[in-house]
C-alpha atoms as an extended CHARMM CRD file, in Angstrom:
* protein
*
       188  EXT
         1         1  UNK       CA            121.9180000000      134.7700000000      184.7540000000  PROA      1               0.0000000000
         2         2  UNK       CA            120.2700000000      135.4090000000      181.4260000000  PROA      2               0.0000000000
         3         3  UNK       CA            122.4330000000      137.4560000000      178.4390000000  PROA      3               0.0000000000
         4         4  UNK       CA            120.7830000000      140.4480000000      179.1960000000  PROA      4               0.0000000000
         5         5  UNK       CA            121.6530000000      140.1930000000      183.3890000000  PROA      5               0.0000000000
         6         6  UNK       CA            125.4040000000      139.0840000000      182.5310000000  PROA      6               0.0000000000
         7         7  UNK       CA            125.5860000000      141.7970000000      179.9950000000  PROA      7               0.0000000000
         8         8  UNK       CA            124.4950000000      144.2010000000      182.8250000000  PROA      8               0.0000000000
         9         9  UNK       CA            126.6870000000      142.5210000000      185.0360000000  PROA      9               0.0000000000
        10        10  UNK       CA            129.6240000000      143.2070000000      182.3800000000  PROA      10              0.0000000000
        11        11  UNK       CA            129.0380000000      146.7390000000      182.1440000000  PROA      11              0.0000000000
        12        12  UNK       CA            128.8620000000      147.2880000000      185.6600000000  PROA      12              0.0000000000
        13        13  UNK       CA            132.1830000000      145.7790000000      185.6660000000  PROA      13              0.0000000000
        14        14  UNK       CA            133.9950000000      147.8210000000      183.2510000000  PROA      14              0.0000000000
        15        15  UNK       CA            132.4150000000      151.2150000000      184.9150000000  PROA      15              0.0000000000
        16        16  UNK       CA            134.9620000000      150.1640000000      187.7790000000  PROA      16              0.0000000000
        17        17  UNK       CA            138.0930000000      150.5300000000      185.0420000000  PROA      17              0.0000000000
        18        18  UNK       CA            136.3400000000      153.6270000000      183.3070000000  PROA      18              0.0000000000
        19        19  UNK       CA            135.5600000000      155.1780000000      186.9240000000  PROA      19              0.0000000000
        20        20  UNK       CA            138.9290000000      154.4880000000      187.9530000000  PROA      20              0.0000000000
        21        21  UNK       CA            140.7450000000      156.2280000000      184.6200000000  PROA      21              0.0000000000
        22        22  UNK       CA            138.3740000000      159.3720000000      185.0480000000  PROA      22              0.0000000000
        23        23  UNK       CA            139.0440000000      159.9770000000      188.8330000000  PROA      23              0.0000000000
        24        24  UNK       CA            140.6370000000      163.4050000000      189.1020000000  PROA      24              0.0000000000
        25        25  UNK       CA            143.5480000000      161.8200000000      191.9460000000  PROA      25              0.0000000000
        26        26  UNK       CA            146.0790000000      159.5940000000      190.7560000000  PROA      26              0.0000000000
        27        27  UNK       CA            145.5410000000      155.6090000000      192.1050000000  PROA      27              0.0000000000
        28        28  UNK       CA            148.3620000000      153.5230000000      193.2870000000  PROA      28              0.0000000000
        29        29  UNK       CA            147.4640000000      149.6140000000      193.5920000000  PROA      29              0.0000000000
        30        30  UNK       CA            149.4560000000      148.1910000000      196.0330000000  PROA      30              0.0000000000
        31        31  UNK       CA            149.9340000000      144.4390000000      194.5760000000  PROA      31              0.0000000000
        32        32  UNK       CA            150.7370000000      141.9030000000      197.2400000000  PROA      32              0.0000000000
        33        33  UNK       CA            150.0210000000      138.3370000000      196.3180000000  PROA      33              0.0000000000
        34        34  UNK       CA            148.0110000000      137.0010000000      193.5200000000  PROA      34              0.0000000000
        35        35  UNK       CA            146.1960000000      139.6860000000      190.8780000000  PROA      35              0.0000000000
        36        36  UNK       CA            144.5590000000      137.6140000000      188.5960000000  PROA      36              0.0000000000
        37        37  UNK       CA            141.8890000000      138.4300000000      186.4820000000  PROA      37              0.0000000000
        38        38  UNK       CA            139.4560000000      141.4280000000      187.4630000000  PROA      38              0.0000000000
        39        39  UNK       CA            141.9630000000      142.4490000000      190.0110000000  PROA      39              0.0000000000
        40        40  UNK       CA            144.9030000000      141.6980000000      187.2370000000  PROA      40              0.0000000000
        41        41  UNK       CA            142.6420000000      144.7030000000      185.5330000000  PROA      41              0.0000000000
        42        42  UNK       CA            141.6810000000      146.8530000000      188.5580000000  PROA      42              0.0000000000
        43        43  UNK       CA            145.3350000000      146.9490000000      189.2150000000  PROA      43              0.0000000000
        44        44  UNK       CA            146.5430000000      147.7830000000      185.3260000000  PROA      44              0.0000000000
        45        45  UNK       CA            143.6340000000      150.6500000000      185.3470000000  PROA      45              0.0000000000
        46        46  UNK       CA            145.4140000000      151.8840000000      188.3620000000  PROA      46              0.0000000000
        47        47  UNK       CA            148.0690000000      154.9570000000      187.4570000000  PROA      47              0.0000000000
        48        48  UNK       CA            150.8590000000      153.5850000000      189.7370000000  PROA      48              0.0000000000
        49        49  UNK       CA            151.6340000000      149.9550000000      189.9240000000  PROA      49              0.0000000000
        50        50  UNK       CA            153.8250000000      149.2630000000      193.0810000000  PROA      50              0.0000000000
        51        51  UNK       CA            154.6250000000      145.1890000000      193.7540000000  PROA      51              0.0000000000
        52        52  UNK       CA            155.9290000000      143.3100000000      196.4100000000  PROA      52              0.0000000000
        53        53  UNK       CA            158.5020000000      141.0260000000      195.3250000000  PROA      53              0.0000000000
        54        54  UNK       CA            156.2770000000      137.2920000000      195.8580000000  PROA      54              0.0000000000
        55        55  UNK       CA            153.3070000000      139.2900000000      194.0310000000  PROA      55              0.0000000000
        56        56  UNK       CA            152.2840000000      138.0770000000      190.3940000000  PROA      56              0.0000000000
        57        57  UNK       CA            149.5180000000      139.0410000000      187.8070000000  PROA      57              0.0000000000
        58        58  UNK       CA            147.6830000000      137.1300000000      185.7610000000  PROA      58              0.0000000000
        59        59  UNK       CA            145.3430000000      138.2630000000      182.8260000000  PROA      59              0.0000000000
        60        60  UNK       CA            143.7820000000      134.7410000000      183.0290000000  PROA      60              0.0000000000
        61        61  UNK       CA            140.3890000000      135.0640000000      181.1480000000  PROA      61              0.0000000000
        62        62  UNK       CA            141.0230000000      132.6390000000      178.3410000000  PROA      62              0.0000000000
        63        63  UNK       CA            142.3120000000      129.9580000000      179.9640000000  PROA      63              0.0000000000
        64        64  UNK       CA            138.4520000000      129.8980000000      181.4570000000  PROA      64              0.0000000000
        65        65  UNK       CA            137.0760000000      130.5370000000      177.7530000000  PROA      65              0.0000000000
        66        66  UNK       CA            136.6220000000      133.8480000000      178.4550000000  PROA      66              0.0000000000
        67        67  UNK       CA            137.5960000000      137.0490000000      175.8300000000  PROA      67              0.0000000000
        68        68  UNK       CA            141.0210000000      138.6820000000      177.3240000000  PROA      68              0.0000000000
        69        69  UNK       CA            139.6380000000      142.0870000000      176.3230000000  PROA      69              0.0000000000
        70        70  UNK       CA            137.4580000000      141.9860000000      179.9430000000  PROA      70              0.0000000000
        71        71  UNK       CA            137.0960000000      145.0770000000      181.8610000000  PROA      71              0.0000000000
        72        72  UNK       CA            139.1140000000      147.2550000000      179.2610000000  PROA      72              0.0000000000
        73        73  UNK       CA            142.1370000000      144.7970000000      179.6680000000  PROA      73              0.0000000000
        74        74  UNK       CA            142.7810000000      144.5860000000      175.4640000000  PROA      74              0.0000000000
        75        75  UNK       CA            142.7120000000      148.9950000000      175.6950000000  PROA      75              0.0000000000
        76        76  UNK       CA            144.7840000000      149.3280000000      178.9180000000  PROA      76              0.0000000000
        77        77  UNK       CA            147.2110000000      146.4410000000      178.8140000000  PROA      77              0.0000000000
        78        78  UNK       CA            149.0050000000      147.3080000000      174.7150000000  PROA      78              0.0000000000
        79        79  UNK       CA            149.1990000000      151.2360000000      175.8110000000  PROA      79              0.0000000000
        80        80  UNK       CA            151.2470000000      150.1590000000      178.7420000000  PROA      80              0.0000000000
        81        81  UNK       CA            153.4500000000      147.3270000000      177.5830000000  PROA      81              0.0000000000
        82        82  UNK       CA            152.7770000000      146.6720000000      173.6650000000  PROA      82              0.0000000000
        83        83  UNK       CA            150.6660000000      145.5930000000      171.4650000000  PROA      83              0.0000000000
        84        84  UNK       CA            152.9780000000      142.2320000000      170.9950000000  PROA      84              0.0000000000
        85        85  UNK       CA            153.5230000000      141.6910000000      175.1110000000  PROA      85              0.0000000000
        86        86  UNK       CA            149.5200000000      142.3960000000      175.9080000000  PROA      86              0.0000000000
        87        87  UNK       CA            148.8080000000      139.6930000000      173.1210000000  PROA      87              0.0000000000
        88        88  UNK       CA            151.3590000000      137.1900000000      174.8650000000  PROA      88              0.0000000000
        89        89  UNK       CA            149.6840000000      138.3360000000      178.4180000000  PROA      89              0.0000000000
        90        90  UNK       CA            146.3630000000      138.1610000000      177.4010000000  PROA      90              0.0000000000
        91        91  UNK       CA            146.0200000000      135.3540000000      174.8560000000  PROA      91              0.0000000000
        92        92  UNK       CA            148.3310000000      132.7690000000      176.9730000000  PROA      92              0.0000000000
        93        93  UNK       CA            147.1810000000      134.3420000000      180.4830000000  PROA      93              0.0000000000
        94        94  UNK       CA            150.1260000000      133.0440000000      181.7280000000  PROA      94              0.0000000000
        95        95  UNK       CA            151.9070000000      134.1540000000      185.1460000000  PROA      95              0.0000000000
        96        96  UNK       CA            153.6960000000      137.1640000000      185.3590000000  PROA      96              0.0000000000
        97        97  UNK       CA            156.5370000000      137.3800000000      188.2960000000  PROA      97              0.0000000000
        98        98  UNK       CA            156.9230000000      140.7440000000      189.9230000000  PROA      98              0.0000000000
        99        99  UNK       CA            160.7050000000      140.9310000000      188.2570000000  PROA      99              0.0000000000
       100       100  UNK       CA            159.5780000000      140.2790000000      184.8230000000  PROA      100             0.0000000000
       101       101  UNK       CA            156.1810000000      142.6470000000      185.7110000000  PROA      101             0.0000000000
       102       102  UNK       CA            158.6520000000      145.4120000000      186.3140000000  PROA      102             0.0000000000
       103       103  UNK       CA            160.6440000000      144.6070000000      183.3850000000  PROA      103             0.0000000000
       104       104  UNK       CA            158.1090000000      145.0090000000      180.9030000000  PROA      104             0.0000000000
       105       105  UNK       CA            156.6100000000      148.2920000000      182.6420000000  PROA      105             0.0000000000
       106       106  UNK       CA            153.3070000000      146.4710000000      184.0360000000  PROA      106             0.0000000000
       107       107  UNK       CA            154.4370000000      147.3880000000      187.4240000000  PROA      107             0.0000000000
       108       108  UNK       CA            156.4680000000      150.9830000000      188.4110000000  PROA      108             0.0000000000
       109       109  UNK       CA            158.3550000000      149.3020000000      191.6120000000  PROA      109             0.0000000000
       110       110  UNK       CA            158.7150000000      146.1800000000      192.9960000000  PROA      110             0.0000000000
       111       111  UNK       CA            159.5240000000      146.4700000000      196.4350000000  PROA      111             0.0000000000
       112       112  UNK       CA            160.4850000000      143.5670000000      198.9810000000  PROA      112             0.0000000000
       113       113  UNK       CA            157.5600000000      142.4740000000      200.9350000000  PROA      113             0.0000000000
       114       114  UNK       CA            158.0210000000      143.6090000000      204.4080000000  PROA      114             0.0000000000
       115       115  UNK       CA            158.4200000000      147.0760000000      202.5490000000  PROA      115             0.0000000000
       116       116  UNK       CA            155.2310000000      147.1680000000      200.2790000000  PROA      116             0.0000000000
       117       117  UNK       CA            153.3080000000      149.4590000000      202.6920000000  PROA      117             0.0000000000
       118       118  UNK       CA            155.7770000000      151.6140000000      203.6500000000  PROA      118             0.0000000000
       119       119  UNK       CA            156.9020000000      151.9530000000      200.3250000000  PROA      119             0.0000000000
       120       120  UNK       CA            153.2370000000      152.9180000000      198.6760000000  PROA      120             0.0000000000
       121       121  UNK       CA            152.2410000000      155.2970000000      201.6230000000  PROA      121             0.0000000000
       122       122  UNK       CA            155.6190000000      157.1270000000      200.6810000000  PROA      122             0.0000000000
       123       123  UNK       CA            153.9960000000      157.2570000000      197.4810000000  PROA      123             0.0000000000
       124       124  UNK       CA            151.0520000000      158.2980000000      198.2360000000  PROA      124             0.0000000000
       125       125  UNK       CA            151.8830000000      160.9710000000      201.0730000000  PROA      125             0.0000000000
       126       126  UNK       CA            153.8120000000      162.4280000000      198.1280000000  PROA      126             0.0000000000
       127       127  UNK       CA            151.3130000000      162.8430000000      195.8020000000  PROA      127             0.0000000000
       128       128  UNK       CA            148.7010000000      164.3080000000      198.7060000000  PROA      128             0.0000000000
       129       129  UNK       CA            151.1720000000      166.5660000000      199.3120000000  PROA      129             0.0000000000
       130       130  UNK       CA            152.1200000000      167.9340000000      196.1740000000  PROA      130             0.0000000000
       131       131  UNK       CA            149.8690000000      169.9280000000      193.3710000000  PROA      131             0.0000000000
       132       132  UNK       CA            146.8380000000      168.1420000000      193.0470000000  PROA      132             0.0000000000
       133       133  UNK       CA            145.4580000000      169.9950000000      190.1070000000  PROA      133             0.0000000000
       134       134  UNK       CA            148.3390000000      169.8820000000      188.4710000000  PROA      134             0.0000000000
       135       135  UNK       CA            148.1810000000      165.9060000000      188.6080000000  PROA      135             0.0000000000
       136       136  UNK       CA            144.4180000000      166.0580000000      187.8600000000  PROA      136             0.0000000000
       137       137  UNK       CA            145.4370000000      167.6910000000      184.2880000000  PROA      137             0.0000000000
       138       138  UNK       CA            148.2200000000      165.1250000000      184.0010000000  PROA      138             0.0000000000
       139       139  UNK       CA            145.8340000000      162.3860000000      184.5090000000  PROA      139             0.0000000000
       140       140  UNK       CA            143.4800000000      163.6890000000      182.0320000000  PROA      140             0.0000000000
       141       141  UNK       CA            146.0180000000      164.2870000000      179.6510000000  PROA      141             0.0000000000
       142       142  UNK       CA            147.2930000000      160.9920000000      179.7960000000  PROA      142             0.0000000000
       143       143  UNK       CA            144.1420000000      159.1140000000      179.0560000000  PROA      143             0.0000000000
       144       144  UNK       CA            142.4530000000      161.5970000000      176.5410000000  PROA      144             0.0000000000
       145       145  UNK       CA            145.2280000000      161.7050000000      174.6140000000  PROA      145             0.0000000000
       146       146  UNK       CA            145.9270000000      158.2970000000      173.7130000000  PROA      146             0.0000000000
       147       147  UNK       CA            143.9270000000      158.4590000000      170.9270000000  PROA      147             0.0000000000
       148       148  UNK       CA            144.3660000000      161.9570000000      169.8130000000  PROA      148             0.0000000000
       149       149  UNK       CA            146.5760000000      163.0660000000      166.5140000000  PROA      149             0.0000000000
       150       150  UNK       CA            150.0390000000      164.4710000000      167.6000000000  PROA      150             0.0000000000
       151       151  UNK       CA            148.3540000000      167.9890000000      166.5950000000  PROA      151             0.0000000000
       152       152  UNK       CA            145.1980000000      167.5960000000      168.8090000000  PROA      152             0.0000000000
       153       153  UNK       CA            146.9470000000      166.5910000000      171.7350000000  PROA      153             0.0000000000
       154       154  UNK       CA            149.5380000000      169.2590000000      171.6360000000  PROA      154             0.0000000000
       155       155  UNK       CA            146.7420000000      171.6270000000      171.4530000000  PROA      155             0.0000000000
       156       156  UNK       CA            145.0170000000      170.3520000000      174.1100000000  PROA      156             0.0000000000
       157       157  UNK       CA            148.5750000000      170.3910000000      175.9660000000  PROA      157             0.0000000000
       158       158  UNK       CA            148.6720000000      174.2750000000      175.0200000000  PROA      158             0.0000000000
       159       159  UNK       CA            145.0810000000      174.6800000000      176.6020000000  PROA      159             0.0000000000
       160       160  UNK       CA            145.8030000000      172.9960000000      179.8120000000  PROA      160             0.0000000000
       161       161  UNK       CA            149.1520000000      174.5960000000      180.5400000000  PROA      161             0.0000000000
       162       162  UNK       CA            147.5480000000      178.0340000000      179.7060000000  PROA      162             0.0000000000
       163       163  UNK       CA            145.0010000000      177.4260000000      182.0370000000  PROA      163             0.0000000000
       164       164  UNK       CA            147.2740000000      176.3190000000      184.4990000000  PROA      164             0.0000000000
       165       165  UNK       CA            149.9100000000      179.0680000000      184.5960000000  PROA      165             0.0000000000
       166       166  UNK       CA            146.7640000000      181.3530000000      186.1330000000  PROA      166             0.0000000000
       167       167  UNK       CA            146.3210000000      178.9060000000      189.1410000000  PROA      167             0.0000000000
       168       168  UNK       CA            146.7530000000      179.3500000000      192.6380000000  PROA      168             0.0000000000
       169       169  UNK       CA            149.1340000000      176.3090000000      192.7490000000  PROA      169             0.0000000000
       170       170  UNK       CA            151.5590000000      177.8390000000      189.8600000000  PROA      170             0.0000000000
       171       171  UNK       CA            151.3530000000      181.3120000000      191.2800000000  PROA      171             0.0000000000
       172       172  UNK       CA            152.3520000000      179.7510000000      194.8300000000  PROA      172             0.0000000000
       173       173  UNK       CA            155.4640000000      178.1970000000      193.4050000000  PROA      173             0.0000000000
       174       174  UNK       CA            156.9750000000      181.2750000000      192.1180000000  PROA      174             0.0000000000
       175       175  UNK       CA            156.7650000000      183.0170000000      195.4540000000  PROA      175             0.0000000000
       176       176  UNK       CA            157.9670000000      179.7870000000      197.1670000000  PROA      176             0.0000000000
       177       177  UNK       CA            161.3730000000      179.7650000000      194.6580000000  PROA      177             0.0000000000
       178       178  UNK       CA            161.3850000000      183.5230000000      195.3180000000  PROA      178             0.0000000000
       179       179  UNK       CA            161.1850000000      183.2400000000      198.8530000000  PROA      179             0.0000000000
       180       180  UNK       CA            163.9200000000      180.0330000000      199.3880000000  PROA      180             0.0000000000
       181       181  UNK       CA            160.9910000000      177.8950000000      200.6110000000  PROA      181             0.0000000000
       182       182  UNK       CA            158.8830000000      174.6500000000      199.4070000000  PROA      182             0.0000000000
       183       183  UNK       CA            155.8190000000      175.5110000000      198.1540000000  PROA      183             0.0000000000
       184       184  UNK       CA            152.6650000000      175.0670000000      200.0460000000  PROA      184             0.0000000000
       185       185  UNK       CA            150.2940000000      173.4670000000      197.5940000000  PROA      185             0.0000000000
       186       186  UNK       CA            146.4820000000      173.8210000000      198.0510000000  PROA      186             0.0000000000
       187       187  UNK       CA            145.1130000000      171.8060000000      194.3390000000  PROA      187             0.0000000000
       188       188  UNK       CA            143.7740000000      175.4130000000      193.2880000000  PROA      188             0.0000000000
């Protein structure tokens, strides 16, 4: 390809992470096997990281003279683990084991294998089931305020919550605690 085609070809790429971090539902990548590169990414832009025990990452773009920063790697990878760890991960792109993934919170759960499934549909049914706009303003929250002063964010905390405590969803859990039952939430 010429520069201008791989430069397209780049973007597109990184519309997958920024796609991924603006979608209202949480996303669970369920890692079994090899990640490595773009699905090393795809996985960290993921909200929920749940392993199987054989799986491994690697952010492997410089050991093919390639930046480390693809896809929104160098902004997703220091928020999660450090700016010191993402530098080891991306500048040596070495392998990271499930065990030492969890240990450095790049993964939420590692899981055996035979129980990978099971154990991210269990996930997963949870978070269909529960309040969906609630986890929607989570989300947001999250990523907008990562680069917000302590101030901004807490008013934009303030805003959100306010906003929230006049849903349908908050309004349905106070009649399900006053009524003894689980709430029945609809993502209004």
């Amino acid at each position: 390809m010429d520069p201008r085609d791989l430069l397209a070809f780049t973007r597109m790429t990184g519309s997958v992470t920024q796609r991924m971090r603006d979608c209202p539902f949480p996303i669970i990548a369920s890692v079994n096997g090899v990640a490595a590169g773009a699905g090393a990414v795809i996985a960290l832009a993921a909200d929920l990281r749940i392993l199987s025990a054989s799986a491994t990452f690697s952010f492997l773009f410089t050991k093919v003279g390639l930046s480390g920063g693809d896809m929104g790697a160098a902004y997703l990878l220091p928020r999660l683990i450090g700016l010191g760890r993402a530098s080891e991960l991306l500048l040596l792109g070495e392998t990271v084991t499930a065990p030492r993934a969890l240990a450095i919170g790049l993964a939420n759960a590692v899981v055996e294998d035979s129980e990978l499934s099971a154990q991210t549909s269990g996930v997963a049914r949870r978070l269909a089931e529960g309040p969906a706009l609630a986890y929607a303003a989570t989300k947001m929250l999250i990523s907008k305020e990562t680069d917000m002063s302590l101030g901004a964010a807490l008013e934009l905390d303030s805003m959100t919550q306010a906003l929230l405590m006049k849903s349908a969803d908050h309004a349905e859990f106070y009649a399900a605690f006053r009524e003894g039952r689980e709430p029945n939430w609809t993502g209004h």
